[in-house]
PASEBA-1860 file (N, C-alpha, C; in nm, 3 decimals):
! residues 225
1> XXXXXXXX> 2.077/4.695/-5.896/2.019/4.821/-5.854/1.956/4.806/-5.716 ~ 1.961/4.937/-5.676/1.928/4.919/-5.505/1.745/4.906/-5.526 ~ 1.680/4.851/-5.446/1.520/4.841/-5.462/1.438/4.880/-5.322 ~ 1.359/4.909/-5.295/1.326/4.985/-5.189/1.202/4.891/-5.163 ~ 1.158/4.884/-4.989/1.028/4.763/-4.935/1.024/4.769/-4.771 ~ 0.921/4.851/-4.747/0.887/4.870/-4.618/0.872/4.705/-4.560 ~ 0.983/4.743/-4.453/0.941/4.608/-4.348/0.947/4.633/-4.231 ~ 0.897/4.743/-4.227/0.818/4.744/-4.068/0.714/4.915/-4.102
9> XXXXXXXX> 0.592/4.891/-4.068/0.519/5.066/-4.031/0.434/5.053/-3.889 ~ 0.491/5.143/-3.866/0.464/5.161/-3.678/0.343/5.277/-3.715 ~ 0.198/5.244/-3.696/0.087/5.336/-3.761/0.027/5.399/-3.610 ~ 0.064/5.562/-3.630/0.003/5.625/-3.491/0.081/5.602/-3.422 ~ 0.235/5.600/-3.426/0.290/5.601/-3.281/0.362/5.724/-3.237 ~ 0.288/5.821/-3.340/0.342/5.958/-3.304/0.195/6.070/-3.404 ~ 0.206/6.152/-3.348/0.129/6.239/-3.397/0.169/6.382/-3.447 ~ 0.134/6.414/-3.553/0.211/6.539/-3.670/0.309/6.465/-3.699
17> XXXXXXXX> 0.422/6.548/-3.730/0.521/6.468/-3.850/0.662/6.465/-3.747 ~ 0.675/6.338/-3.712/0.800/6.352/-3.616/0.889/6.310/-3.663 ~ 1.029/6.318/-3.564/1.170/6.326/-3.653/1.194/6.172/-3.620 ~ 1.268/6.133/-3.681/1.378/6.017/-3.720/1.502/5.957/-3.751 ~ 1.549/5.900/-3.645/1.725/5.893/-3.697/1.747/5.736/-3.658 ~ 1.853/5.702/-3.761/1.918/5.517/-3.722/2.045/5.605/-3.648 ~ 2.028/5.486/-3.521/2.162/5.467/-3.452/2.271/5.454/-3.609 ~ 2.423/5.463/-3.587/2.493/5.413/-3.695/2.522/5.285/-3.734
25> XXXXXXXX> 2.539/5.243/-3.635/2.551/5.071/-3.605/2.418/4.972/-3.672 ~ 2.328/5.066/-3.705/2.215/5.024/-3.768/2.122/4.927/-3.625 ~ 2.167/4.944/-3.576/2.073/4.827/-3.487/1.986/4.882/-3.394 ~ 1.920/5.036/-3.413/1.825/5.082/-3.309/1.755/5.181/-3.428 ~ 1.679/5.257/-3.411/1.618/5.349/-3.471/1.509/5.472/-3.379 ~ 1.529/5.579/-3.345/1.471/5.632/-3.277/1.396/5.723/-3.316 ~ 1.299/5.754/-3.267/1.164/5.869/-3.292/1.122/5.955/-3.216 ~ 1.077/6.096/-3.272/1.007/6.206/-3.164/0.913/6.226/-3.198
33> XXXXXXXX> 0.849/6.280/-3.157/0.684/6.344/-3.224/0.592/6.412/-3.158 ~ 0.494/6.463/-3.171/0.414/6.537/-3.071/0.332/6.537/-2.955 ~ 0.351/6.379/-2.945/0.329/6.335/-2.807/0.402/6.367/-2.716 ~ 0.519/6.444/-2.682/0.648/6.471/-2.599/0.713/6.332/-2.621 ~ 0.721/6.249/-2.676/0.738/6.142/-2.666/0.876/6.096/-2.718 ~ 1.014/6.084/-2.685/1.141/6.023/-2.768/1.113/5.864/-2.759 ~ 1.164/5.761/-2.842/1.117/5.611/-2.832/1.272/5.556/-2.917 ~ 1.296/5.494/-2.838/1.392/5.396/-2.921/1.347/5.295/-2.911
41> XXXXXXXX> 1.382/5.193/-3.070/1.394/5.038/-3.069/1.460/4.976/-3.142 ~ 1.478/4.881/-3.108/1.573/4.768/-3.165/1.532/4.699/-3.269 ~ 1.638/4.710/-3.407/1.609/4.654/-3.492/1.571/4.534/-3.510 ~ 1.622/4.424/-3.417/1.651/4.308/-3.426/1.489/4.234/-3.361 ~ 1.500/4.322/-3.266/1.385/4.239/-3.156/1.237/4.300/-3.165 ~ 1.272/4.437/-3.237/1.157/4.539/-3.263/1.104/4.573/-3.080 ~ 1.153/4.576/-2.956/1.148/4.597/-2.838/1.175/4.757/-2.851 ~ 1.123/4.825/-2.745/1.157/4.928/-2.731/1.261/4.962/-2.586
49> XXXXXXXX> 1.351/5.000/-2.593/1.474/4.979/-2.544/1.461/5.070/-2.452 ~ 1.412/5.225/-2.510/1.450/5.344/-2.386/1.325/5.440/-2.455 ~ 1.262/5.484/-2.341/1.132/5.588/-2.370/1.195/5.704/-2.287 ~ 1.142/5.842/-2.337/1.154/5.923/-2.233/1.034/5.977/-2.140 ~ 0.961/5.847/-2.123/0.805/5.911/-2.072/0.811/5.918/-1.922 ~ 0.938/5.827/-1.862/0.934/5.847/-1.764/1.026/5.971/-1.674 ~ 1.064/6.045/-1.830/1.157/6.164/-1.760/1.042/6.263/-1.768 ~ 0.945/6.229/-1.820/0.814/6.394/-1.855/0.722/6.365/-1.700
57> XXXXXXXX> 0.743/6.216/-1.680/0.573/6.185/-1.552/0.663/6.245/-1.424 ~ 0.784/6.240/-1.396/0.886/6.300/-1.320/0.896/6.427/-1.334 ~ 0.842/6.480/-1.419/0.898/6.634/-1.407/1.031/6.675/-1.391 ~ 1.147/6.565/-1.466/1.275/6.628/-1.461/1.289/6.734/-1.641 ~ 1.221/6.689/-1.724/1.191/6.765/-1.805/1.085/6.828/-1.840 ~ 1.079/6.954/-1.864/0.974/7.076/-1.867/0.960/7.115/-2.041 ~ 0.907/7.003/-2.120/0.913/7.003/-2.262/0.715/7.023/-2.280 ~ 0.711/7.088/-2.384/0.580/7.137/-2.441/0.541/7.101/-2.584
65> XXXXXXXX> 0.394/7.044/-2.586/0.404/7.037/-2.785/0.450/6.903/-2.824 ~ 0.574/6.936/-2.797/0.701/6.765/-2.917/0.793/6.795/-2.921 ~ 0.855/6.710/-2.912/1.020/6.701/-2.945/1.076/6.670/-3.044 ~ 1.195/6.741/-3.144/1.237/6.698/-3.250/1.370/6.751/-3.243 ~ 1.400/6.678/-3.341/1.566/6.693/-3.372/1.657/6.591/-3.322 ~ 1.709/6.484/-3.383/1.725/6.376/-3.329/1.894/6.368/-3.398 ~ 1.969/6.302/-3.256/2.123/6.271/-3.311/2.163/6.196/-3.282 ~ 2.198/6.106/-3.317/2.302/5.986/-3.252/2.454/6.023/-3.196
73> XXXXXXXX> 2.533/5.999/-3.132/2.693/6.028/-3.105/2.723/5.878/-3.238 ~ 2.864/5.922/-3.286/2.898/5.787/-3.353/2.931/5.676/-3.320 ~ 2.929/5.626/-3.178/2.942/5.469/-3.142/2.780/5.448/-3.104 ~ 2.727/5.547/-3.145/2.576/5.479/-3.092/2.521/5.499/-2.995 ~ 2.577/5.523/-2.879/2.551/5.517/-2.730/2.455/5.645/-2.690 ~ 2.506/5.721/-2.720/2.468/5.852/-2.714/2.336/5.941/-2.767 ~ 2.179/5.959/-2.765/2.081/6.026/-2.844/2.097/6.180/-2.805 ~ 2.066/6.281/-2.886/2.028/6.413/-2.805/1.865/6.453/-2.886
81> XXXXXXXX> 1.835/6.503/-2.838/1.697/6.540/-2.914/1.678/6.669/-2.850 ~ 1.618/6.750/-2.954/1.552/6.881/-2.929/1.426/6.883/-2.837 ~ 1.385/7.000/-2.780/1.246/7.075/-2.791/1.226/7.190/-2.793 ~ 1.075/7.223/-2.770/1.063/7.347/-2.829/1.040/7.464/-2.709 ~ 1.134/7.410/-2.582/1.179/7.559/-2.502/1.303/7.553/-2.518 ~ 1.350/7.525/-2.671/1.526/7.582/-2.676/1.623/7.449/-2.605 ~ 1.560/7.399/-2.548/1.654/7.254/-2.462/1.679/7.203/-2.542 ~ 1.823/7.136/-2.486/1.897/6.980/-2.605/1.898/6.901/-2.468
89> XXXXXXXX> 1.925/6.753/-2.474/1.858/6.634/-2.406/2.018/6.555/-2.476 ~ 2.118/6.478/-2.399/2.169/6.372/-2.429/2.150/6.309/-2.326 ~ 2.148/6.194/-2.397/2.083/6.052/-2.322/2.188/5.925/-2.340 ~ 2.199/5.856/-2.249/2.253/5.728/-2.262/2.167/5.642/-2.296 ~ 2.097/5.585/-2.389/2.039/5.446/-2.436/2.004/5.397/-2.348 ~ 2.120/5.295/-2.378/2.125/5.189/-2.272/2.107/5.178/-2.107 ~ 2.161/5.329/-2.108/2.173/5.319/-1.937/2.039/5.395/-1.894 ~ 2.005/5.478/-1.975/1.869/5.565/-1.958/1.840/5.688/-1.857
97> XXXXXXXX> 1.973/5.728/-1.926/2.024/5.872/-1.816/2.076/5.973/-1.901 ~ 2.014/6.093/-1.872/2.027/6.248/-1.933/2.196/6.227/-1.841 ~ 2.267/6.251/-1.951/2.420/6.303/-1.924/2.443/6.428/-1.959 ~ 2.378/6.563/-2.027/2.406/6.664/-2.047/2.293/6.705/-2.079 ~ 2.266/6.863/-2.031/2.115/6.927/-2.103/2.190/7.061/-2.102 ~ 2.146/7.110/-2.254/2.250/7.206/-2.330/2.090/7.337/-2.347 ~ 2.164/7.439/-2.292/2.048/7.528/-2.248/2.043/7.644/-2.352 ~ 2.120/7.632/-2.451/2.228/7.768/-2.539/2.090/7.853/-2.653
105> XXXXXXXX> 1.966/7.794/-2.660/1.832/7.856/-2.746/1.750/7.924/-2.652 ~ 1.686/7.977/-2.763/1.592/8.066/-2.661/1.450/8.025/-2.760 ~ 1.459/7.935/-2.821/1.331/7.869/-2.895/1.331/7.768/-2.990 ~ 1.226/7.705/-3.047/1.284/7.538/-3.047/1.376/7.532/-3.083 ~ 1.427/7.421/-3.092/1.532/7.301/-3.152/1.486/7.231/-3.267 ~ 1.502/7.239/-3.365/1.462/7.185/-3.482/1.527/7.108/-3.583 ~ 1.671/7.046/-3.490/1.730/6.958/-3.611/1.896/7.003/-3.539 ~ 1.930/6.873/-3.505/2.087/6.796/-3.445/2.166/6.747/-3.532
113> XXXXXXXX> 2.311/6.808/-3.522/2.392/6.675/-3.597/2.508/6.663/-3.521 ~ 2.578/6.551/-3.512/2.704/6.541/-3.439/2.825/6.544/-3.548 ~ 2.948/6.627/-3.483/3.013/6.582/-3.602/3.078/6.490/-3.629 ~ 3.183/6.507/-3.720/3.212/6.351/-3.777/3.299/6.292/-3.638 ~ 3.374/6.355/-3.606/3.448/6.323/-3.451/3.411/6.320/-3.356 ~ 3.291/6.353/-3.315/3.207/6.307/-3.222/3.222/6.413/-3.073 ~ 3.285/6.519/-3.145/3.321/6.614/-3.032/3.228/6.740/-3.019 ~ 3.146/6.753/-3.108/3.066/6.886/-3.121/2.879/6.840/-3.195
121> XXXXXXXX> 2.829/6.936/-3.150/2.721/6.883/-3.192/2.615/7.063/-3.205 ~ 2.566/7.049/-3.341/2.557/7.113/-3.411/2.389/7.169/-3.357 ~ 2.342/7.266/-3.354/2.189/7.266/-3.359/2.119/7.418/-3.383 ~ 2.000/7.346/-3.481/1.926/7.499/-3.553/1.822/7.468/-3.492 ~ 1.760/7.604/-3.471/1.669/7.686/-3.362/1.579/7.779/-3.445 ~ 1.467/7.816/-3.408/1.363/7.911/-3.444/1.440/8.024/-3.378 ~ 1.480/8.006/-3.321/1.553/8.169/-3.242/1.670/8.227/-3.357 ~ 1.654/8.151/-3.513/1.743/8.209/-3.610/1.927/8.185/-3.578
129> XXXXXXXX> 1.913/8.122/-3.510/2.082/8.044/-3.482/2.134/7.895/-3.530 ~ 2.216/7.869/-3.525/2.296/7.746/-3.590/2.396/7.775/-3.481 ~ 2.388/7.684/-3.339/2.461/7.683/-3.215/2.580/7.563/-3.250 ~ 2.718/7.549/-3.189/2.778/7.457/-3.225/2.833/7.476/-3.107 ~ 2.850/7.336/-3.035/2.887/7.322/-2.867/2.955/7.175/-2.865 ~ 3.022/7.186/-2.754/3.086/7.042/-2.718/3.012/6.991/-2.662 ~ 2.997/6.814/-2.746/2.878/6.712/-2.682/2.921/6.694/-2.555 ~ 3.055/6.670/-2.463/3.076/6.657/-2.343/2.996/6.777/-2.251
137> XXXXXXXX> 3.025/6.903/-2.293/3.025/7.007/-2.174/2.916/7.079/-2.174 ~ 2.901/7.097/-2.314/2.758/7.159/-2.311/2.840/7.273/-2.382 ~ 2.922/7.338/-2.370/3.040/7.450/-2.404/3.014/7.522/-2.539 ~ 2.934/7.636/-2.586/2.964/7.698/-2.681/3.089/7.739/-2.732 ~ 3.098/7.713/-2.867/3.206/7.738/-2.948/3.198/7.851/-3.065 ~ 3.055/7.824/-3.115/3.044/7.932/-3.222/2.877/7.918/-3.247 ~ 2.793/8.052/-3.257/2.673/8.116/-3.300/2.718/8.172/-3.398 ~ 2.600/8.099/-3.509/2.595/8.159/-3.634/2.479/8.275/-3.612
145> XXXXXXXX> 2.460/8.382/-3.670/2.352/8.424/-3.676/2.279/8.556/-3.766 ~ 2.242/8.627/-3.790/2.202/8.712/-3.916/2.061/8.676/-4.020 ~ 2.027/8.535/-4.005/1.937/8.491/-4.084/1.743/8.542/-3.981 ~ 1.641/8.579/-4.066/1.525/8.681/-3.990/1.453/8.547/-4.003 ~ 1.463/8.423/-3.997/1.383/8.304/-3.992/1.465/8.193/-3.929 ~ 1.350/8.106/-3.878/1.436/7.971/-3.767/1.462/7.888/-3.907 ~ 1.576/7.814/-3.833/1.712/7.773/-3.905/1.626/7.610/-3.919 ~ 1.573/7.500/-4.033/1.504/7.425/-3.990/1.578/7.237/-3.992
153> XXXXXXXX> 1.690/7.288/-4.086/1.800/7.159/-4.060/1.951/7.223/-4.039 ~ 1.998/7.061/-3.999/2.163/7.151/-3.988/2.269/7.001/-4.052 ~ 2.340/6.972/-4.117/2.428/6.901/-4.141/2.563/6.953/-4.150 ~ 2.674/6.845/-4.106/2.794/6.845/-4.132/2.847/6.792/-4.247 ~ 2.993/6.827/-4.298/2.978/6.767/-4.428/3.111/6.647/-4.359 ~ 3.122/6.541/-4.440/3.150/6.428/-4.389/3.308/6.464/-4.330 ~ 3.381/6.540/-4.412/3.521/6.576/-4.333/3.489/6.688/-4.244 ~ 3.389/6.729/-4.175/3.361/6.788/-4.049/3.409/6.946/-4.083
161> XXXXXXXX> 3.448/6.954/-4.186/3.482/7.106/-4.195/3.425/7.205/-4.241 ~ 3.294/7.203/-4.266/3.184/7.310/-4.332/3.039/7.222/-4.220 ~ 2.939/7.302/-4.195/2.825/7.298/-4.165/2.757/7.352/-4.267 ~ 2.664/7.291/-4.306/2.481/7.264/-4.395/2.365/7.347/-4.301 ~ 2.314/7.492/-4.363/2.157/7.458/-4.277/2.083/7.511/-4.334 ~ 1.923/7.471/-4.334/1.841/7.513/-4.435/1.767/7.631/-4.353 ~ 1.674/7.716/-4.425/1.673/7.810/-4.353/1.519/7.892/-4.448 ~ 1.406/7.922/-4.396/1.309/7.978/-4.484/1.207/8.107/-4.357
169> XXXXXXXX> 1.269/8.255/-4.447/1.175/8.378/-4.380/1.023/8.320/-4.354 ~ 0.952/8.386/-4.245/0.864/8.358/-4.189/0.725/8.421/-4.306 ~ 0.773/8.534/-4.359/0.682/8.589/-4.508/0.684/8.521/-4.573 ~ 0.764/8.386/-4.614/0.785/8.338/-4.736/0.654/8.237/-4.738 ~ 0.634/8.204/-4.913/0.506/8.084/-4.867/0.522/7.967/-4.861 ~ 0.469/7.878/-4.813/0.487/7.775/-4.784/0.555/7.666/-4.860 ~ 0.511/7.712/-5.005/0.553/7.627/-5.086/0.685/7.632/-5.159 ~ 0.710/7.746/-5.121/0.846/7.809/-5.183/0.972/7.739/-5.107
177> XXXXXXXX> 1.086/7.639/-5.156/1.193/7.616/-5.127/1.290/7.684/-5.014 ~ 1.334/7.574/-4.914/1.428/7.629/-4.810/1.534/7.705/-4.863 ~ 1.593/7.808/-4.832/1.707/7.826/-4.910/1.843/7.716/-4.813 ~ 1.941/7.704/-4.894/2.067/7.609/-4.797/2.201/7.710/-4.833 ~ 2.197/7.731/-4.660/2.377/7.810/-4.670/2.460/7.671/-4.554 ~ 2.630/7.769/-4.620/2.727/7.647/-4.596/2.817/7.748/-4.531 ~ 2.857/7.692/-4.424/2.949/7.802/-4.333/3.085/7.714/-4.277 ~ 3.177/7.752/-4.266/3.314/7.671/-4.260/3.273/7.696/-4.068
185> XXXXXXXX> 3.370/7.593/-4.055/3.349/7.527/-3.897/3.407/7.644/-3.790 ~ 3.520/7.716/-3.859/3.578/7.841/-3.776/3.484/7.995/-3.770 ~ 3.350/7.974/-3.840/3.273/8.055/-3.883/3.337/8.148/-4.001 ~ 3.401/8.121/-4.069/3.439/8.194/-4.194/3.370/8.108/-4.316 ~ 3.374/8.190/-4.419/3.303/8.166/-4.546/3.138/8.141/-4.603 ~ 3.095/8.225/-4.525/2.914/8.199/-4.524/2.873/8.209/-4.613 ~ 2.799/8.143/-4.663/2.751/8.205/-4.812/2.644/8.058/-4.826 ~ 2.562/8.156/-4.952/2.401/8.028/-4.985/2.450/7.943/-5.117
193> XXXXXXXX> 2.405/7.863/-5.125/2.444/7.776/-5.204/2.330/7.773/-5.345 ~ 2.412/7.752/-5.470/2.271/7.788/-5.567/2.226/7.650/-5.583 ~ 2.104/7.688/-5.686/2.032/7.537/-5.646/2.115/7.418/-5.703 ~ 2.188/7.404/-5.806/2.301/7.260/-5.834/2.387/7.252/-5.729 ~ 2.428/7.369/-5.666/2.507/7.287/-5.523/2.436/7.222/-5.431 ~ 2.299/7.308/-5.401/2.186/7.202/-5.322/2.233/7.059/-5.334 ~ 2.216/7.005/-5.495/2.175/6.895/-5.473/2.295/6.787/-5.427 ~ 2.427/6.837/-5.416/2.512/6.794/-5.338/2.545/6.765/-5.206
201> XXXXXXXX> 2.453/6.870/-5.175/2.487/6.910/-5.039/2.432/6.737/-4.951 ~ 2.494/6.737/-4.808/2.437/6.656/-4.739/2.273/6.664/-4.656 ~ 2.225/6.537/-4.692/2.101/6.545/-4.704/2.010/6.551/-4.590 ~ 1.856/6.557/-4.551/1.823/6.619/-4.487/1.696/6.548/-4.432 ~ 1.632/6.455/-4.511/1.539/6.388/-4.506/1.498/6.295/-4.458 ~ 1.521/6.152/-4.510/1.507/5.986/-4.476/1.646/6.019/-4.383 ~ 1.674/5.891/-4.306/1.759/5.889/-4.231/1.864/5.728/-4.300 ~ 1.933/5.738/-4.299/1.992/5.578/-4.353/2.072/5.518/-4.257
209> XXXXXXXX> 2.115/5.382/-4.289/2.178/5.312/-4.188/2.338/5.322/-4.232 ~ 2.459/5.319/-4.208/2.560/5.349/-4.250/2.572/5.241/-4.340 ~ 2.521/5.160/-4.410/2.547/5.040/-4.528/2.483/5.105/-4.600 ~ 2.366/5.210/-4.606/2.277/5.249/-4.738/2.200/5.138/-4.703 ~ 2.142/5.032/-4.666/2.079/4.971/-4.669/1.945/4.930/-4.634 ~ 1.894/5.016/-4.543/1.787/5.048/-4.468/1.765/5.199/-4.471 ~ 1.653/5.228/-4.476/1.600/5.421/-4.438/1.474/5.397/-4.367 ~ 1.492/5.483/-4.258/1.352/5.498/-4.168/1.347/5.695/-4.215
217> XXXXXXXX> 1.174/5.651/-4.271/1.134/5.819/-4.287/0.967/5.808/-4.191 ~ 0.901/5.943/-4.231/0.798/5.950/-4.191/0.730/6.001/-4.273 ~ 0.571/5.976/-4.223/0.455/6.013/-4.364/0.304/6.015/-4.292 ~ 0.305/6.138/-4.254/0.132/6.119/-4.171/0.127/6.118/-4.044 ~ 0.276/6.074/-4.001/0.208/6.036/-3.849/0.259/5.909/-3.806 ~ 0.288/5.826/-3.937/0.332/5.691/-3.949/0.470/5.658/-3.984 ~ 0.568/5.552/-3.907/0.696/5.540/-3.912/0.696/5.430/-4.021 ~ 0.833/5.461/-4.123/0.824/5.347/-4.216/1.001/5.306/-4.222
225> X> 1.011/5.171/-4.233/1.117/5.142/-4.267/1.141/5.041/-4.372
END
């Protein structure tokens, strides 16, 4: 049986509840949070590889609050992360260069996914949209839209042919469950899912390493892996 054991908590290196994603390759893990702050590091060396603090002291990005919504491309290379003037952010890692800034919201960004082919990249917005654009160009392809509340995750399903996004009215209370609709990739077939399909659906939470073997989540403020 699989057994679960934090071996690493990074305490305070973000403030409110920031997002989290493993590279696929398992060997980086990156973070946002309300410091404006994106942070990658390396599993191996626990080093931090690429910050974006020096794109905020530059003033090439005009981000407010925090940043969330975090994606990997599938060889790894690639991060995009949200914020909350509607901007998407891809980044080269390694090289530590914005290669595309995707302008398509008109209010935050709240949750990235790439798809399985690595050609489109998915993103839900408080502006009540589920945007789907080419990671190269920036290029809209298809706006979902009709829902009177921001859209607060988005997944692909592993054969890339339906999109996942959760979604909760601004009246509703707090405690009351996201609802999850599933929309085919050509924008046909919209519809909400009842709660036993929920629990199928692709998930939304911890982040995992492509072995199942590792999960980086968050709790407080504090990164755990």
């Amino acid at each position: 049986a699989m057994t679960s054991k934090t071996i690493h908590l990074y305490q305070g290196k973000t403030r409110s509840s920031p997002s989290v994603a493993w590279s696929p390759d398992g060997a980086h893990f990156a973070v946002a949070g309300q410091d404006n702050l994106v942070w990658v590091r390396d599993f191996a060396t626990n080093e931090v590889i690429y910050s974006n603090s020096a794109i905020y002291y530059n003033d090439v990005c005009s981000c407010a609050l925090y940043s969330r919504g975090l994606a990997w491309s599938s060889d790894s290379s690639l991060l995009a992360y949200g914020t909350p003037d509607g901007v998407v952010h891809v980044v080269n890692v390694m090289q530590r260069l914005i290669v595309l800034i995707y302008r398509g919201h008109r209010a935050a960004v709240n949750d990235l996914c790439w798809s399985p082919d690595g050609l489109y990249i998915a993103s839900a917005s408080d502006d009540h949209t589920v945007q789907l654009w080419e990671a190269t160009t920036g290029k809209t392809t298809l706006t979902y839209k009709g829902h009177n509340g921001g859209i607060t995750s988005v997944r692909w399903s592993p054969d890339g042919a339906r999109i996942y996004f959760s979604w909760k009215q601004r009246s509703d209370p707090q405690e009351r469950d996201r609802d999850t609709w599933v929309v085919n990739r050509d924008g046909t077939g919209l519809r909400k899912l009842s709660e036993s399909e929920k629990k199928d659906a692709p998930p939304s939470s911890a982040e995992w390493t492509r072995d199942l073997q590792r999960a980086v989540f968050v709790d407080d403020g504090d990164v755990f892996l």
